[in-house]
C-alpha positions as CSV (number, residue, x, y, z in Angstrom):
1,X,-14.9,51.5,-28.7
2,X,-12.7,51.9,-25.7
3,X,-15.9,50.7,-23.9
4,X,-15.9,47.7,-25.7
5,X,-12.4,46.9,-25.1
6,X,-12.2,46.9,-21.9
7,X,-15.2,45.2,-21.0
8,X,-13.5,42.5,-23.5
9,X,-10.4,42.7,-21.8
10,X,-12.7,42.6,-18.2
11,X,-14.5,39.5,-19.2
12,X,-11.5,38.0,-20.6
13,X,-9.6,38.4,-17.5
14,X,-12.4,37.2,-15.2
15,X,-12.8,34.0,-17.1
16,X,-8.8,33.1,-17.4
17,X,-9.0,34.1,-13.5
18,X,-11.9,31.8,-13.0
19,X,-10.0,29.0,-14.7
20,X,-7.1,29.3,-13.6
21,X,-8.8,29.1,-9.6
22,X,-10.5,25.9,-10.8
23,X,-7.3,25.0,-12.0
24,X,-5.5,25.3,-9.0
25,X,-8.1,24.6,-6.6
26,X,-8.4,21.2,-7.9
27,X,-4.8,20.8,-8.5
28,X,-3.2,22.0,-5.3
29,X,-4.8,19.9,-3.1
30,X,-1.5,18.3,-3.3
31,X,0.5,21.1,-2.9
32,X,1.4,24.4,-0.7
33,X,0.9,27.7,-2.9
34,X,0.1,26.6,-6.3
35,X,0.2,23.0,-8.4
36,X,3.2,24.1,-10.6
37,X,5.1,23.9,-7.1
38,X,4.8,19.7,-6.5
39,X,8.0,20.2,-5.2
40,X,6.6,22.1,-1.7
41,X,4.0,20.4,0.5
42,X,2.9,22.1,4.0
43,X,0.4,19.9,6.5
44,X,-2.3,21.7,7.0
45,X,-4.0,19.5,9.8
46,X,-1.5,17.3,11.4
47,X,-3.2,14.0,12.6
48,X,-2.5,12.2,16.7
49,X,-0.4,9.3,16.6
50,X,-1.0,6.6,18.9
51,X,1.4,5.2,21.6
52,X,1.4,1.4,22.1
53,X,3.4,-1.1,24.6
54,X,5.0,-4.0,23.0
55,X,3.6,-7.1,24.2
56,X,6.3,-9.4,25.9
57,X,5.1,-12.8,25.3
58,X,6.5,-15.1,22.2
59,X,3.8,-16.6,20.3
60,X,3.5,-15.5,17.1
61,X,-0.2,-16.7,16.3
62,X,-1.1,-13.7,13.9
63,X,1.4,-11.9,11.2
64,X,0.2,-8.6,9.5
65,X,2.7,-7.6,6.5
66,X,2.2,-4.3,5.5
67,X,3.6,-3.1,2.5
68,X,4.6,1.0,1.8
69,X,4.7,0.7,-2.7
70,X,7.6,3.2,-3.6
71,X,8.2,4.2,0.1
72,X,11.8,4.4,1.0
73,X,13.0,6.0,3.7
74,X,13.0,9.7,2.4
75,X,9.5,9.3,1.7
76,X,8.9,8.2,5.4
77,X,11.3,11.3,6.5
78,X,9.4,14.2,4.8
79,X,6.3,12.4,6.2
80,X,7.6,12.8,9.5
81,X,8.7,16.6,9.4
82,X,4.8,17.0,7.0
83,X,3.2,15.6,10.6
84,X,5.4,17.9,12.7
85,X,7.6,15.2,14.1
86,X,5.8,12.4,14.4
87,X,4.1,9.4,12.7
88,X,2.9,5.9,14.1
89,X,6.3,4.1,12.7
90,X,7.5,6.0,15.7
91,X,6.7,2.9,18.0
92,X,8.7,0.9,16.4
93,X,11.6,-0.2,18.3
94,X,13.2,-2.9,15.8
95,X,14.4,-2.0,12.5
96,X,16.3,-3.6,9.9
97,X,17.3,-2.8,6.6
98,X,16.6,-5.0,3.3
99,X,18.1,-5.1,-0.3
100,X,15.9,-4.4,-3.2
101,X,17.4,-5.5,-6.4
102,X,15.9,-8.3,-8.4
103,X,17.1,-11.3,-10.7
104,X,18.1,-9.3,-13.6
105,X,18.1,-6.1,-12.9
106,X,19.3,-4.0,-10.1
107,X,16.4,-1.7,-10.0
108,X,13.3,-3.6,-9.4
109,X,10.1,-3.3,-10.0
110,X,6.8,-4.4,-7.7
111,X,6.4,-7.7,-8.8
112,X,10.1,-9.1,-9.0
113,X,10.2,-7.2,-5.3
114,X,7.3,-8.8,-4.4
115,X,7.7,-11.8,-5.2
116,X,10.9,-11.6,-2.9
117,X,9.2,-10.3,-0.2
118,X,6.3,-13.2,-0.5
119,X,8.1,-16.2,-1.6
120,X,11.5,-15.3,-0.3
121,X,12.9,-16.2,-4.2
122,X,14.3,-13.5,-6.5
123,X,12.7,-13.6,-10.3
124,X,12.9,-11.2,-12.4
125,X,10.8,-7.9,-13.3
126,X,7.4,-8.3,-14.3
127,X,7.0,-12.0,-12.9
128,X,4.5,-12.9,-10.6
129,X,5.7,-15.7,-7.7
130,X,7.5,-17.4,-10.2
131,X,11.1,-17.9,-10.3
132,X,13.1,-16.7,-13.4
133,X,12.5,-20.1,-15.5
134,X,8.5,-19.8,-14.6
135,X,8.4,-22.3,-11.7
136,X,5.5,-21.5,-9.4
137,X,7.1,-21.2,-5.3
138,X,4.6,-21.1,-2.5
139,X,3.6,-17.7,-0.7
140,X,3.6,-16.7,2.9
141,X,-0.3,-16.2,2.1
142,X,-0.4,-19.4,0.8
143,X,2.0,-21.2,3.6
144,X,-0.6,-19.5,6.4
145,X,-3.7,-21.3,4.8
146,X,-1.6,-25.2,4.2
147,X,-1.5,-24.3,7.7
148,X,-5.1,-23.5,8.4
149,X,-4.7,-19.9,8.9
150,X,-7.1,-17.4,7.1
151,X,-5.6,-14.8,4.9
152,X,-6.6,-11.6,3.4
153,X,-5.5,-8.6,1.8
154,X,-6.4,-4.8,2.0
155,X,-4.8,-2.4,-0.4
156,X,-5.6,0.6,-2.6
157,X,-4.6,-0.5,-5.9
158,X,-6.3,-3.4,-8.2
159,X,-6.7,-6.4,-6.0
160,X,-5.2,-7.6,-9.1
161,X,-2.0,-5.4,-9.5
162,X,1.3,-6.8,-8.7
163,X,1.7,-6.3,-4.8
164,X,-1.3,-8.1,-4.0
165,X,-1.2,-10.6,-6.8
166,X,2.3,-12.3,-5.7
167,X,0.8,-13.8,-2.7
168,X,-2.4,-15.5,-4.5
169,X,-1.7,-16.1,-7.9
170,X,1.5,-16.8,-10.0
171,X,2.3,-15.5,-13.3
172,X,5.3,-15.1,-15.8
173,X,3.9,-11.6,-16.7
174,X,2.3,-9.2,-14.5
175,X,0.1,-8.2,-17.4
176,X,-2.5,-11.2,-17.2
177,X,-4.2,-9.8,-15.4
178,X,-7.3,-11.6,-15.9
179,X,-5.8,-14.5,-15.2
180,X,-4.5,-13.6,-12.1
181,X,-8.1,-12.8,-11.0
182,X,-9.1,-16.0,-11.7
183,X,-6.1,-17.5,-9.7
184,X,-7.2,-15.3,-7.0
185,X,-10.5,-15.9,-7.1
186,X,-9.9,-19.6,-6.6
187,X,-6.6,-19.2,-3.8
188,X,-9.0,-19.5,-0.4
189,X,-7.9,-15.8,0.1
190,X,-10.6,-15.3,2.9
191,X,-10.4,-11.4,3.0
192,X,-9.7,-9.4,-0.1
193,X,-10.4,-5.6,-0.7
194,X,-9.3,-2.8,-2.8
195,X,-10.1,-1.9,-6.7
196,X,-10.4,-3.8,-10.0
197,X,-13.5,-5.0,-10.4
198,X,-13.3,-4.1,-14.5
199,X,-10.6,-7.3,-14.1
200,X,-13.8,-9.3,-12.8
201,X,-16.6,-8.8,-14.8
202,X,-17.1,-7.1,-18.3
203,X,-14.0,-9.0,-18.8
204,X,-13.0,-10.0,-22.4
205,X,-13.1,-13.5,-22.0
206,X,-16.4,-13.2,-21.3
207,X,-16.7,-14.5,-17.5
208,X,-17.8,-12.8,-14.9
209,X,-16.0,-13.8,-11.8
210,X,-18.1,-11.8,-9.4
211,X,-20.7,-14.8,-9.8
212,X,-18.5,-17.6,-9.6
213,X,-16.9,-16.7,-5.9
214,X,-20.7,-15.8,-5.1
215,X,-21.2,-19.1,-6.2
216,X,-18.5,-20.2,-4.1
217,X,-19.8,-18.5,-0.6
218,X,-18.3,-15.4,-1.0
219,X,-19.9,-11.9,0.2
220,X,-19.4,-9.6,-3.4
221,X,-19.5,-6.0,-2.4
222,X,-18.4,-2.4,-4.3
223,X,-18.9,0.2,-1.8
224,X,-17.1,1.0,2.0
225,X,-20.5,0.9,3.4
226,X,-21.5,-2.5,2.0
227,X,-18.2,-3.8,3.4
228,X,-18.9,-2.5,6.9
229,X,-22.3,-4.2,6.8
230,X,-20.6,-7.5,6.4
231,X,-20.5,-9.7,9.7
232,X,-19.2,-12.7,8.2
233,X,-16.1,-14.2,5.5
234,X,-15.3,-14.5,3.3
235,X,-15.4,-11.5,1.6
236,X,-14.2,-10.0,-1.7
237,X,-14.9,-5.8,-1.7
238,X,-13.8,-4.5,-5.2
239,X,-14.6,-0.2,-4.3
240,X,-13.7,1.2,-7.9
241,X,-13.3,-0.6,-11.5
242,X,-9.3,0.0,-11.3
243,X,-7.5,1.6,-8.8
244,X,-8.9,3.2,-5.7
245,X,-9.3,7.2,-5.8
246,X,-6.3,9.6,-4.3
247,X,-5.9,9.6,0.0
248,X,-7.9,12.9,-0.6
249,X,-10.5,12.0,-2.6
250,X,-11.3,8.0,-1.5
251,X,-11.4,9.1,2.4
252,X,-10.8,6.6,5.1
253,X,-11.5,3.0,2.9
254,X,-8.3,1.5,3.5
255,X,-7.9,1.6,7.8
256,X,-11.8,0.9,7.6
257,X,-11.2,-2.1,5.4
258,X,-8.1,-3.2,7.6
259,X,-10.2,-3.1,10.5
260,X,-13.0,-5.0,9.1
261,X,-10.4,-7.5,7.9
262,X,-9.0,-7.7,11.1
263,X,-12.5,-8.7,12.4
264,X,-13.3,-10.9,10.1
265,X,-9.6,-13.1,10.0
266,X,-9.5,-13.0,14.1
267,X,-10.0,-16.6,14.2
268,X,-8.5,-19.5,17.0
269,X,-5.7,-20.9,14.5
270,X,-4.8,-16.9,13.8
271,X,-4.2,-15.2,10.2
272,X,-1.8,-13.6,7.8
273,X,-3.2,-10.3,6.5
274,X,-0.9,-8.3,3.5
275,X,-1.9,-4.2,3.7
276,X,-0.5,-2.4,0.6
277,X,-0.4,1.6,1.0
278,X,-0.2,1.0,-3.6
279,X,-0.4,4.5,-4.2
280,X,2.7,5.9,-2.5
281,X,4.2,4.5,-5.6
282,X,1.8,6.7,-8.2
283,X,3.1,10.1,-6.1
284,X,6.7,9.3,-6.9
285,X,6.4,8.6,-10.2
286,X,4.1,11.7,-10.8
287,X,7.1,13.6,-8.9
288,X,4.0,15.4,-6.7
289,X,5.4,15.5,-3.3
290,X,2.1,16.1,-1.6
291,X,0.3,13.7,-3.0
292,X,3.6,11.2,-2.0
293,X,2.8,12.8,1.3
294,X,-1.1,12.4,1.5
295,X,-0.7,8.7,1.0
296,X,1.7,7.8,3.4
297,X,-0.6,9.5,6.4
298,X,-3.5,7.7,5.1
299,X,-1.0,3.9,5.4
300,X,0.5,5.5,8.8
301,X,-3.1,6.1,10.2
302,X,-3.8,2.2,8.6
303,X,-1.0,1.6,11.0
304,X,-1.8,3.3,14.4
305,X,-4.6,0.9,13.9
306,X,-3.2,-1.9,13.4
307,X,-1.0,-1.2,16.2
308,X,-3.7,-0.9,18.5
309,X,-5.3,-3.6,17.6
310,X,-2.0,-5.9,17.9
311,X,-1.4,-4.6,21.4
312,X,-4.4,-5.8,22.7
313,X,-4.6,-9.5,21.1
314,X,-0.5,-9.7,22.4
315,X,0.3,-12.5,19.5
316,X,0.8,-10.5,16.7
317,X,3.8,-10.1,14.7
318,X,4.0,-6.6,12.5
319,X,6.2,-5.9,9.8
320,X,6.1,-2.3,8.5
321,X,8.5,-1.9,4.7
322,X,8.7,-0.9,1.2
323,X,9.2,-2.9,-2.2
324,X,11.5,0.0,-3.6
325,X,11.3,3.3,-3.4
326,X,9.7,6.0,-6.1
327,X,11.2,9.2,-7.9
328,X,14.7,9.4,-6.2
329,X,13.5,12.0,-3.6
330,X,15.5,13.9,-1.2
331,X,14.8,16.5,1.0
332,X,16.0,19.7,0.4
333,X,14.3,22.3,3.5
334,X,11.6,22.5,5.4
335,X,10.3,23.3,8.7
336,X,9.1,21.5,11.8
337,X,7.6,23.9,13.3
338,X,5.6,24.8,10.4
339,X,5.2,21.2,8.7
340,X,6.7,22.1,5.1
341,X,9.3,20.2,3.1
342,X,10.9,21.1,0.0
343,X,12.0,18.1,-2.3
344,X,13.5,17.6,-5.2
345,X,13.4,14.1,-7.8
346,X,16.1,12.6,-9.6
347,X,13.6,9.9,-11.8
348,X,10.0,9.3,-12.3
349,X,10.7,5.6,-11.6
350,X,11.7,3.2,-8.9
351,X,15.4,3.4,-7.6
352,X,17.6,0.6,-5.9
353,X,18.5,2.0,-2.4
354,X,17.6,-0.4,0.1
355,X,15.1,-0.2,2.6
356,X,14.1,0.1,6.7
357,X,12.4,-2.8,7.9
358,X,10.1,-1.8,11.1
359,X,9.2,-4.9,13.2
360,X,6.9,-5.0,16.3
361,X,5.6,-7.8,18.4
362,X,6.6,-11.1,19.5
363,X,9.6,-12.1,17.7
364,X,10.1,-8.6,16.2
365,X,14.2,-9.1,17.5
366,X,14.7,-11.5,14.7
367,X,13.9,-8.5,12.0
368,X,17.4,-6.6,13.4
369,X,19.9,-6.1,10.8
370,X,20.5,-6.0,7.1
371,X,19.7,-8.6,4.7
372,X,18.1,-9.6,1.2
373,X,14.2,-9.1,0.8
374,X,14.3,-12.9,0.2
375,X,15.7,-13.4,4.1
376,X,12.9,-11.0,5.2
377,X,10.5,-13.2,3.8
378,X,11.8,-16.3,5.2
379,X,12.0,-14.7,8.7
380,X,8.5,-14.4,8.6
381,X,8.0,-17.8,7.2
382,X,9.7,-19.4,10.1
383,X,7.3,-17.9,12.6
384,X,4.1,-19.0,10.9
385,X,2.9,-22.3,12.5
């Protein structure tokens, strides 16, 4: 009988052991020590940064916006002690600092924030490039092509989420989304991947909008490798039926669809191209600081490229901010030398502290100081010709 206890109690304890190491293997990618800990994050294998020189010329012929969803300036400072000191922001020698809140509330949420930082117009949450009494107002994206520019966007959400959707579509409620594809679809937007293709075919009105921008000269694709195959716009890549998978899990798709974007815009009349690192936002509001963390490298690697890339053609203008930042972080300890932060979260939503506004390039001067999201967005306005 005693026998038969303990090989119960053995084979009991081996399989809660086994579980519980599935568990946690699976669940602390995220975190240092054990998933219950999402407070703790140490970087295991720091990545190089890349050092450009500011070009000194002042044409502005190209302008990449890129977007940090839920990244505030806490987020960007744990990310900096995580990488042991250093992340591509670092070349950024002109900062500014914009305010967040929206029409009707002062916390904001991503598409009143948006549509701020697209239209230069505050509306209020949930509205899509639409003032608060539902009047449509023009987009940078949407300025750039009037003025024969190509433009694209590259982010890790739904292409159709509300980042993405407030510079090619307008909306009084985020949440038609079908609709919004179908604005999209029909914008000009010459460069367009991310997630969402549920929102394009299978849809329940029946259309499949896959086939009608086909139809239109379009390149459909659903995979990374497809997307690199491509040598011509324009181009809608749709990599997962909603959002894109965690930094961990999805790999390198976002800098490899930035760089294909940037080779497909490159054009003589130049381009506006809108990056989105969407998923910062999903870590804050889980509270998870390594998964905060994990996307934040993967948009500051998207930016060392971009960087790169800028340097070399001279004549473009990059902007580097947030819409609002996620989960009220601050950080608690940590180590430099050993690339470990300790947070702690006040919310699982957004909160209204204002935000750093990195600018590089020609022009990048006139990004200095602090003002509304809506000023940010007419700065850039103003330069695109």
């Amino acid at each position: 009988m005693k026998r038969t206890l303990v090989i119960i109690a053995f084979i009991f304890g081996f399989t809660v052991m086994s579980f519980s190491q599935v568990v946690d293997r699976d669940r602390s990618k995220y975190a240092v020590n054990n998933f219950a800990e999402d407070d703790k994050y140490t970087m295991l294998e720091p990545y190089e940064t890349v050092s450009v020189e500011e070009p000194h010329g002042r044409k502005v012929k190209n302008i990449i916006f890129m977007i940090g969803d839920g990244m505030g300036l806490e987020q960007i400072s744990a990310a900096w002690v995580c990488n042991g000191g250093k992340l591509n922001l670092d070349n950024f020698t002109n900062v500014g600092i914009q305010r967040t809140y929206s029409a009707n509330k002062l916390v904001t949420d991503s598409a009143a924030a948006g549509t701020a930082l697209a239209t230069g117009h505050k509306t209020n949450n949930g509205m899509v490039a639409m003032t608060p009494d539902s009047v449509a107002v023009k987009s940078l994206a949407e300025e750039a092509m009037e003025k024969g520019k190509r433009a694209g966007a590259a982010v890790t959400c739904r292409v159709n989420d509300a980042t993405p959707a407030v510079f090619f579509s307008h909306s009084a409620t985020r949440k038609s989304q079908e609709d919004i594809v179908e604005q999209m679809a029909g914008s000009g937007v010459y460069f367009l991947s991310g997630g969402g293709y549920k929102f394009w075919r299978n849809r329940e009105d029946g259309k499949d909008i896959t086939e009608q921008v086909k139809a239109k000269g379009y390149t459909y694709v659903e995979t990374k490798e497809d997307l690199m195959a491509v040598e011509e716009g324009p181009v809608v890549a749709l990599m997962d039926s909603h959002e894109l998978q965690p930094a961990l899990d999805r790999g390198d798709i976002l800098p490899a669809s930035v760089e294909k974007a940037l080779q497909l815009l490159d054009n003589k009349k130049g381009f506006f191209l809108m990056v989105e690192g969407s998923c910062i936002d999903d870590g804050g509001h889980d509270n998870k600081a390594g998964k905060t963390m994990e996307e934040i490298f993967d948009f500051d690697r998207t930016i060392g490229l971009v960087l790169e890339w800028a340097a070399k053609d001279g004549e473009t203008l990059v902007i580097v901010t947030g819409d609002h930042a996620t989960g009220g972080m601050t950080l608690l300890s940590g180590s430099l030398d050993d690339k470990r932060i300790r947070v702690n979260y006040s919310t699982t939503g957004h909160n209204g502290i204002a935000l750093p506004v990195f600018a590089w390039g020609p022009h990048s001067e006139d990004f200095i100081g602090v003002y509304e999201n809506t000023e940010l967005s007419d700065k850039i306005r103003a330069l695109i010709k």
